[in-house]
C-alpha positions in Angstrom: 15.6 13.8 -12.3 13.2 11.2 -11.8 14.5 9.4 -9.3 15.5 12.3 -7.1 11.8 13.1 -7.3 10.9 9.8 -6.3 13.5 9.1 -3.6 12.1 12.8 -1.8 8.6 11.1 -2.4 9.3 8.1 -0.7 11.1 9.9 2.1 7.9 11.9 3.0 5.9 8.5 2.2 7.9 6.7 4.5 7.8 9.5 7.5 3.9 9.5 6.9 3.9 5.9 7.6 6.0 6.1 10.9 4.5 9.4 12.1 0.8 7.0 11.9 2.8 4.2 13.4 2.0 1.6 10.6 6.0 1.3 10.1 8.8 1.2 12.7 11.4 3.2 12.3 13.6 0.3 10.9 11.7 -0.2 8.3 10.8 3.5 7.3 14.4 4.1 6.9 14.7 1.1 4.8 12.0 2.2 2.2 13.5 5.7 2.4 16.6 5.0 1.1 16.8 1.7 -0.8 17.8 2.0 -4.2 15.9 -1.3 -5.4 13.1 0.1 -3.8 13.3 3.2 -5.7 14.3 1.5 -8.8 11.0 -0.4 -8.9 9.3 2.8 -8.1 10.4 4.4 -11.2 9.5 1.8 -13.4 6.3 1.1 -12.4 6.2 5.2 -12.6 7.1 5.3 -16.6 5.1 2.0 -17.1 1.7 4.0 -15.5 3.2 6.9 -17.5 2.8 4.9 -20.7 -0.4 3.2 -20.2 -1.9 6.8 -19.4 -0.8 7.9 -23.1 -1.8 5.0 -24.8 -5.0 5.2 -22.8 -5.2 8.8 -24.1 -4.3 7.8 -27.9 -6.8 5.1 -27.7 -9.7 7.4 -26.7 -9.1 10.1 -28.8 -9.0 7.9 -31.6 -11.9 5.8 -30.9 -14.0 9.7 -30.3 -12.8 11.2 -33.2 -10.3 13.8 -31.6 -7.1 12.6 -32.9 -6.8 14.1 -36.7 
């Protein structure tokens, strides 16, 4: 489900970008629907994921709200 999500964001993304006319065309079409692109995407998406609930743990710990 993930990387549907993602693929659609980088779809709008990429649009955005040409609409402004900081891409081409070319090239918006190739972020839109290359599936390394999106692959990396959805890594970097868990890893920030992770680091956000560590981040989390860390704090609550550190302030007494974990239990």
């Amino acid at each position: 489900m993930t990387s549907v999500l993602i693929r659609i964001a980088l779809r709008y993304l990429a649009a955005a970008l040409v609409a402004r006319g900081l891409f081409s065309p070319e090239i918006g079409g190739l972020l839109s629907s290359d599936p390394d692109i999106s692959m990396m995407l959805e890594i970097a998406a868990g890893a920030l994921i992770g680091l956000c609930a560590e981040t989390w743990y860390y704090l609550a710990s550190r302030l007494g709200w974990a239990r």
